[in-house]
RODO-2510 file (C-alpha; in nm, 4 decimals, decimal comma):
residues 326
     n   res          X          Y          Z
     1     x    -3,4235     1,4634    -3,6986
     2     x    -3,7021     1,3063    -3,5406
     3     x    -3,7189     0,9920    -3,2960
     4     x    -3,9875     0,7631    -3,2027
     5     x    -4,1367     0,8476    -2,9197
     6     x    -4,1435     0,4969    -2,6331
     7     x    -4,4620     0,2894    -2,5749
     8     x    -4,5568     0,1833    -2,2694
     9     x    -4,4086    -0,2010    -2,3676
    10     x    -4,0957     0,0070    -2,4017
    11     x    -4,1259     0,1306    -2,0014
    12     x    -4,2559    -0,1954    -1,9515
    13     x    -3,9626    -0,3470    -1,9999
    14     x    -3,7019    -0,0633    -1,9004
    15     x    -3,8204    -0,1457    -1,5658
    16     x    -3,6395    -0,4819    -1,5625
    17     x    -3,3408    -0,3505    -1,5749
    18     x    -3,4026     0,0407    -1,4047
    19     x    -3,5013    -0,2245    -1,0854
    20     x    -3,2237    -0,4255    -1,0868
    21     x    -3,0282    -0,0964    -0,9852
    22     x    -3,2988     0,1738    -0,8211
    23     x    -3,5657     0,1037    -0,5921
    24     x    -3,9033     0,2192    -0,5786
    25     x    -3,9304     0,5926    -0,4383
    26     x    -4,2092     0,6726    -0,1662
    27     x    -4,5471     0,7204    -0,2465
    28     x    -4,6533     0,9734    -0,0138
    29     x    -4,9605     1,1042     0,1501
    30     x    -4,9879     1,4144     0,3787
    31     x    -5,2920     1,4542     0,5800
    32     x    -5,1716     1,8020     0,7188
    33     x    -5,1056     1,9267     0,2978
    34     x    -5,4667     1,7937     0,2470
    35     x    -5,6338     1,9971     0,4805
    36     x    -5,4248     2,2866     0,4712
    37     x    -5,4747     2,3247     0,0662
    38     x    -5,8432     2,1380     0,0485
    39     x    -5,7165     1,9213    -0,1738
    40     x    -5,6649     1,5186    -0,1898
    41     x    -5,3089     1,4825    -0,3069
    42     x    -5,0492     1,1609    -0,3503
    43     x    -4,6847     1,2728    -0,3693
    44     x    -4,4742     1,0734    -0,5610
    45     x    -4,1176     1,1636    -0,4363
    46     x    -3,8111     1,1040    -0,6940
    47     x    -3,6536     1,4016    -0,4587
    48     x    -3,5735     1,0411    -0,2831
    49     x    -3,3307     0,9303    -0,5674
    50     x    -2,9708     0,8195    -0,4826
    51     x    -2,9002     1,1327    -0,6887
    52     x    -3,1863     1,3504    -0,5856
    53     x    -3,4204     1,3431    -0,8814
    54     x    -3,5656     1,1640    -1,1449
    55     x    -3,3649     1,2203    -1,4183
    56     x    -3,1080     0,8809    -1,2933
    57     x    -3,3812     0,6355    -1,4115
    58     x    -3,3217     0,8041    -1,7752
    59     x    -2,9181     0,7625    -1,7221
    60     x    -2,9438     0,4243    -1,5818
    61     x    -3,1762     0,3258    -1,8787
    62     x    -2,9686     0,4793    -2,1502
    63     x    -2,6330     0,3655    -2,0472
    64     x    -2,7869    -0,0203    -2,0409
    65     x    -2,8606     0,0361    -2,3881
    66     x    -2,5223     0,1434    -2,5289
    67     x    -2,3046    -0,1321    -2,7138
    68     x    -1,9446    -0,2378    -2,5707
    69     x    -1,8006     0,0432    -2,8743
    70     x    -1,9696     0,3753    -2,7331
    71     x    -1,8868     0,2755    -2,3685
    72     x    -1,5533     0,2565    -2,4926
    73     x    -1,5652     0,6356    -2,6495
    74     x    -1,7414     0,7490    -2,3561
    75     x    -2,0152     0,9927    -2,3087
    76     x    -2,0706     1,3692    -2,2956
    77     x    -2,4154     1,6063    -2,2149
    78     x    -2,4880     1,9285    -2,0941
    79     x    -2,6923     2,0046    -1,7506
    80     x    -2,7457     2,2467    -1,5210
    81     x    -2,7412     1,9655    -1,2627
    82     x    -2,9887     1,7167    -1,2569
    83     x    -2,9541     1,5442    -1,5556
    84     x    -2,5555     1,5826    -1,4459
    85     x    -2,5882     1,3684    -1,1866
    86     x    -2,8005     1,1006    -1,3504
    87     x    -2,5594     1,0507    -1,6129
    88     x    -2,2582     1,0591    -1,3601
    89     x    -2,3851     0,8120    -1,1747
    90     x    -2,5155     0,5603    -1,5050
    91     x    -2,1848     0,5990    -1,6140
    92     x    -2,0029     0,4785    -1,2640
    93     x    -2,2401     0,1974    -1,2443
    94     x    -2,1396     0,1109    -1,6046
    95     x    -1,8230     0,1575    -1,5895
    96     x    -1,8293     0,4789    -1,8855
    97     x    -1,5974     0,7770    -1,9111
    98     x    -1,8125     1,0846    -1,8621
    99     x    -1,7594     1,4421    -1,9662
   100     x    -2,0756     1,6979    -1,8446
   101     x    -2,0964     2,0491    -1,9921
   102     x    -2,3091     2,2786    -1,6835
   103     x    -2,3571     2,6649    -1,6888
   104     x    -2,1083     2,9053    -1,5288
   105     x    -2,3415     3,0194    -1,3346
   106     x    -2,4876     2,7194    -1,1467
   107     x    -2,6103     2,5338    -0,8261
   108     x    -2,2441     2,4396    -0,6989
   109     x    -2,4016     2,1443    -0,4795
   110     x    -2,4861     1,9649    -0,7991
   111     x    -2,1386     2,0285    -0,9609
   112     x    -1,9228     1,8839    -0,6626
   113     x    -2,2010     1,5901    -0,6718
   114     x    -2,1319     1,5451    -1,0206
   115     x    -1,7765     1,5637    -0,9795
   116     x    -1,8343     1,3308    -0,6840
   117     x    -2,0050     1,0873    -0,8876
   118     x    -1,7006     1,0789    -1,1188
   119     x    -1,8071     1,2611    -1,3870
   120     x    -1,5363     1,5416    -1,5868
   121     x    -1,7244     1,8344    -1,5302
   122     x    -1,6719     2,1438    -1,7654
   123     x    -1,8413     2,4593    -1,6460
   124     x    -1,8734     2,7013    -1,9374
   125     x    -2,1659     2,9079    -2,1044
   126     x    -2,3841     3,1439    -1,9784
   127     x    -2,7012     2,9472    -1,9565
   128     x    -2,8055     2,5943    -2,0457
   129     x    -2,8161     2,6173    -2,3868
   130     x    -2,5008     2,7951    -2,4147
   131     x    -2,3469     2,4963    -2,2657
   132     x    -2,5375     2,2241    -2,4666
   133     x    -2,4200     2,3449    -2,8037
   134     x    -2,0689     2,3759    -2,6689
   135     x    -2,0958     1,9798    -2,5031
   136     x    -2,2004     1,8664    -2,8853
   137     x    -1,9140     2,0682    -3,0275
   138     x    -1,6813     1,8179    -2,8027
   139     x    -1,8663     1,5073    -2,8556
   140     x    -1,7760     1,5743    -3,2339
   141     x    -1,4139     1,7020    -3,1622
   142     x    -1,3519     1,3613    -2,9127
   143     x    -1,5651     1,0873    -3,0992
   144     x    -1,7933     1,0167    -2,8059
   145     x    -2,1560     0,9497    -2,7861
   146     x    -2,3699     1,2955    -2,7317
   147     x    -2,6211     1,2743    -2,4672
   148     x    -2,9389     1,4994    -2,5597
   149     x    -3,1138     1,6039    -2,2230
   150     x    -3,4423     1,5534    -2,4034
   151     x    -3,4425     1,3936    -2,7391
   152     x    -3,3538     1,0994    -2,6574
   153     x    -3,6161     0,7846    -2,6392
   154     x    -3,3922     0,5796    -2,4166
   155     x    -3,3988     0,8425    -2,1663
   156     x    -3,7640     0,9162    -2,1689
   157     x    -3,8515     0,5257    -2,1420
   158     x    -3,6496     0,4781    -1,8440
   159     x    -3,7629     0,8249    -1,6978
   160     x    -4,1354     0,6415    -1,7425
   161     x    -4,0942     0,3982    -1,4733
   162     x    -4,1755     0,6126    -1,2292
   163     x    -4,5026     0,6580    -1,3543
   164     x    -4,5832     0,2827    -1,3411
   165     x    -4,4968     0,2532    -0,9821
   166     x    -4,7342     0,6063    -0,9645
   167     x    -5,0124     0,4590    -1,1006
   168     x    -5,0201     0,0478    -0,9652
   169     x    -4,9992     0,2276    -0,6066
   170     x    -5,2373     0,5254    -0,7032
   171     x    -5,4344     0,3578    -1,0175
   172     x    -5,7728     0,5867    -0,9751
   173     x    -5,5671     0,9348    -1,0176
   174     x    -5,7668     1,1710    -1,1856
   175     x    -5,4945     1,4248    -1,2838
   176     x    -5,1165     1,3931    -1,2536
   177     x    -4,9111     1,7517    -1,2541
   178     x    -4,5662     1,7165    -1,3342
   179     x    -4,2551     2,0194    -1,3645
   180     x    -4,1321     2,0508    -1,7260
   181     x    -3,8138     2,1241    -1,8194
   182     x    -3,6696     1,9359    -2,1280
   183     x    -4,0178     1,7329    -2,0974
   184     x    -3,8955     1,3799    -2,0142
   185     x    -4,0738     1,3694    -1,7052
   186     x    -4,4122     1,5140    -1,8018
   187     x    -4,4100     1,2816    -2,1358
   188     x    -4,2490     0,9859    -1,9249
   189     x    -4,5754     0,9979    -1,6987
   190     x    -4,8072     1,0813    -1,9944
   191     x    -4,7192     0,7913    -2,1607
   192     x    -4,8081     0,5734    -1,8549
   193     x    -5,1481     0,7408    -1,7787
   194     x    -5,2766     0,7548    -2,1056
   195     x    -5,2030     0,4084    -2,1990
   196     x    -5,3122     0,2777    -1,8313
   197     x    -5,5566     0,5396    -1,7772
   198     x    -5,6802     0,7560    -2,0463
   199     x    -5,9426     0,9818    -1,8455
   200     x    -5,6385     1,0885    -1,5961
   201     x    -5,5343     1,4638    -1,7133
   202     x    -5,2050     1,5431    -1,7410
   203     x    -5,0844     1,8352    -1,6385
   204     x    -4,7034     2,0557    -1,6980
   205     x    -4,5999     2,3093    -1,4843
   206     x    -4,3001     2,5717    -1,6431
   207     x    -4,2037     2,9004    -1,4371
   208     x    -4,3722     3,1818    -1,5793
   209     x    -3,9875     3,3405    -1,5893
   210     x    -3,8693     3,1084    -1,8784
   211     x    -4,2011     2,9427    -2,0462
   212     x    -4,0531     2,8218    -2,3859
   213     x    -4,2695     2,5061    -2,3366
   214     x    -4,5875     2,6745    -2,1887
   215     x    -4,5385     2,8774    -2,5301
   216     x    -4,4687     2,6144    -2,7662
   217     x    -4,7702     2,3871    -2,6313
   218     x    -5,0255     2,6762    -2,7114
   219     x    -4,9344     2,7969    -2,9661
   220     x    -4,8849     2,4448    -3,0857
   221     x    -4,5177     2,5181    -3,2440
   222     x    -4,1835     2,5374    -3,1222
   223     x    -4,1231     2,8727    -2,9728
   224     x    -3,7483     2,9478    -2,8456
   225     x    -3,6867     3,2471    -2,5931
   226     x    -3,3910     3,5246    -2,6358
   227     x    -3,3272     3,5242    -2,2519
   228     x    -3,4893     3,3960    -1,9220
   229     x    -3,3422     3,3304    -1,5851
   230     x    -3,5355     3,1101    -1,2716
   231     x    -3,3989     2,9975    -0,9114
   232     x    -3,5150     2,6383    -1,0567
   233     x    -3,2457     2,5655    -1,3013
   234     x    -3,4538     2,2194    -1,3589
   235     x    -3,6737     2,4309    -1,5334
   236     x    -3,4232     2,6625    -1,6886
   237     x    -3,4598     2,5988    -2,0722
   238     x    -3,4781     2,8616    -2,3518
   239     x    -3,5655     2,6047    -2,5887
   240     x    -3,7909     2,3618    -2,6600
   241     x    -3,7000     2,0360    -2,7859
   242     x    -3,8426     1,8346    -3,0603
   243     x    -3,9466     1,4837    -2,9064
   244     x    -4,0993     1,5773    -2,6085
   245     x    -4,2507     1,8877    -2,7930
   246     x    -4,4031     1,5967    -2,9989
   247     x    -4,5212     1,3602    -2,7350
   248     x    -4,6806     1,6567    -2,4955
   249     x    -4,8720     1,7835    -2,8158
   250     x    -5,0528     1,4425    -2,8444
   251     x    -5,1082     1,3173    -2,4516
   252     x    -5,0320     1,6421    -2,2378
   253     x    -5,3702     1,7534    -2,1582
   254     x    -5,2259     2,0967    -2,0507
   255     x    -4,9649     2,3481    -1,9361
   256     x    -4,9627     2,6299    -1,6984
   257     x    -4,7344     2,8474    -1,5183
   258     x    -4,6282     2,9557    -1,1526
   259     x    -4,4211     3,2370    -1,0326
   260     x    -4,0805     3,1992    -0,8850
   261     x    -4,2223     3,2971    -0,5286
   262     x    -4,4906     3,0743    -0,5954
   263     x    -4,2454     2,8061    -0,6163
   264     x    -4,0351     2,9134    -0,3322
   265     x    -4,3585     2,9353    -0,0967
   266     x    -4,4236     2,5738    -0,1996
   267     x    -4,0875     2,4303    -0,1485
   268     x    -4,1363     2,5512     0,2730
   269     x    -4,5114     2,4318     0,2360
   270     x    -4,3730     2,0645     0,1543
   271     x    -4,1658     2,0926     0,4087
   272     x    -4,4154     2,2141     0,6706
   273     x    -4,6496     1,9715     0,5959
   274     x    -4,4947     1,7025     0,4547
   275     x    -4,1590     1,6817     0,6083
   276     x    -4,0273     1,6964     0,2226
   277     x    -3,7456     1,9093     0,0912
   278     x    -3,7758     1,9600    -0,2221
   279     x    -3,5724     2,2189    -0,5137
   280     x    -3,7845     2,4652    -0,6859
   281     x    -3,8443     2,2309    -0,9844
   282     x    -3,9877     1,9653    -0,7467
   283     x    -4,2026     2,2003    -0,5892
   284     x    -4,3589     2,3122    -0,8878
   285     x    -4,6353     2,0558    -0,8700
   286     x    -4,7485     2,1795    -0,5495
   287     x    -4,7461     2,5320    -0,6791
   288     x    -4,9629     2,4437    -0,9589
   289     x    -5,2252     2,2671    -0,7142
   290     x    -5,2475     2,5850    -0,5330
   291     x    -5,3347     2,8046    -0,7902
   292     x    -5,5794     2,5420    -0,9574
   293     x    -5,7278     2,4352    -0,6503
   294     x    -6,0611     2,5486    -0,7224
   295     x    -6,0617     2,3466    -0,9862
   296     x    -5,9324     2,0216    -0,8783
   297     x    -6,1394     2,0114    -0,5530
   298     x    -6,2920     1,6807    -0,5254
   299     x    -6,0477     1,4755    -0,7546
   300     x    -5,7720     1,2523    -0,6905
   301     x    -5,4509     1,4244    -0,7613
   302     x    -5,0836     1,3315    -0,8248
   303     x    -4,7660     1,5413    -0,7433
   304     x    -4,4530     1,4807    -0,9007
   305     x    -4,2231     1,5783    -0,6560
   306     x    -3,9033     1,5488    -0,9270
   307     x    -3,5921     1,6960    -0,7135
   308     x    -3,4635     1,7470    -0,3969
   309     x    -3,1034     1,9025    -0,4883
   310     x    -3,1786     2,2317    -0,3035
   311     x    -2,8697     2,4309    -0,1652
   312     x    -2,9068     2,5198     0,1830
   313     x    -2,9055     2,9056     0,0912
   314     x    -3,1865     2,8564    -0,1469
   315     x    -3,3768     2,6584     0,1717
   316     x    -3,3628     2,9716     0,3532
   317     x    -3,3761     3,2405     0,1318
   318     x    -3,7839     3,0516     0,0309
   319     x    -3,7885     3,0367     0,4238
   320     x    -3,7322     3,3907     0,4981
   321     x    -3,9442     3,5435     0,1906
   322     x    -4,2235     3,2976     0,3289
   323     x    -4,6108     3,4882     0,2566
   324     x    -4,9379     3,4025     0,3118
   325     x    -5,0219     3,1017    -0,0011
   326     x    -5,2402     3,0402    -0,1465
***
């Protein structure tokens, strides 16, 4: 079923109450990343979050928004970590029972943070979506509220705010390139810009390993993949989902794709040059801005750095397989 897509009055106001519990991330520039790609770049770094990534503004947003009645019943999702976390640690601060559905095959940092945070974790399925269908099969069993990672307006409006704080310190941006998962983030910030700023492009980055969203925006329908597997499990979708599919069809101005080793060389470039560690979702931006560079020489770009929630192995496994880039 489809849901109406937030307005900037909606983000607007979801920052009145995503303030009163997160402060602004840093706004970053790197002199050193300038020169080194030729580019002039602003960072805006959610890998700063108390939970490492974006994704808690959503949970913190969403949880506000649920009566006294589905607190009560509790909440349950499916992750494979990010969104985890943000909806562990909404559902401390609110006081919420939560039970989170990840992969069997995960990043194990993010399931003892989740854990950490409180949550019930459940680790079962073989990939994301595996889990997600099996995480509404026990919101249905148990009576509690299903959390959809994507389709799910609260979520994107409170995801949003990130972009407002983006664009009052960075207002003259002339494209914004943001990692795309489920799509909250990219239509979060497209929202923003093209009510604020209309002439800003807007840019998605997907791993060319699972593209279901690179896919669906081109071909301008829903394409769903049989398989896929990436090192960036913030990217790590088979499917795309409805909403966002909506909302990057009218305001994304594009979509491209980078390689996992593309990714991996980023994620030791930001923290080269700008003392930044980031997870291979977060350093998908960067990737992107090499491989367009040509193109986006002479503008004013933004970076949506979106996660830090790297495990140490993954650090130096991009470390070691470091190559010349770009």
């Amino acid at each position: 079923m489809a849901t109406t897509a937030p307005t900037i009055s909606d983000i607007l106001a979801a920052r009145l109450v995503v303030n009163r519990y997160l402060p602004p991330t840093p706004i970053v520039r790197s002199p050193a990343l300038d020169e080194h790609l030729g580019l002039d770049l602003t960072l805006k770094c959610e890998n700063m979050q108390p939970v490492g990534a974006f994704k808690v503004r959503g949970g913190i947003y969403f949880m506000s928004r649920l009566d006294p009645e589905q607190r009560a019943r509790g909440v349950v999702t499916a992750s494979t970590g990010n969104h985890a976390q943000s909806i562990a640690y909404a559902a401390r601060e609110f006081g919420v029972r939560a039970v989170i559905y990840m992969p069997e095959i995960n990043n194990p940092d993010k399931v003892a943070a989740t854990r950490r945070l409180g949550a019930e974790v459940v680790e079962s399925g073989a990939d994301f979506d595996a889990c997600r269908d099996e995480a509404e099969a026990h919101a249905r069993r148990e009576g509690m509220r299903y959390i959809h990672p994507a389709n799910e307006p609260w979520l994107l409006t409170g995801v949003g705010t990130y972009a407002l704080e983006l664009i009052e310190a960075a207002p003259d941006l002339d494209t914004v390139i943001v990692p795309v998962g489920g799509g909250s983030g990219v239509c979060g910030t497209a929202i923003v810009f093209k009510a604020m700023r209309p002439q800003t492009r807007i840019i998605a980055v997907q791993t060319r390993n699972m593209p279901a969203v690179y896919e669906s925006f081109h071909q301008k329908q829903m394409i769903s993949l049989e398989g896929g597997s990436t090192f960036a499990e913030g990217l790590a979708t088979r499917v795309p989902f409805e909403t966002p599919f909506r909302i990057m069809q009218e305001l994304v101005d594009d979509v491209v794709l980078v390689s996992e080793e593309e990714m991996r060389q980023a994620m030791v470039l930001l923290l080269d040059k700008a003392h930044l560690v980031s997870e291979g979702a977060g350093a998908a931006s960067l990737a992107a801005a090499g491989l367009l560079a040509d193109d986006l020489r002479g503008q004013r770009v933004g970076l949506i750095v979106s996660g830090g929630n790297v495990t140490l192995d993954t650090l130096q496994r991009a470390m070691c397989d470091e190559a010349p880039w770009p």
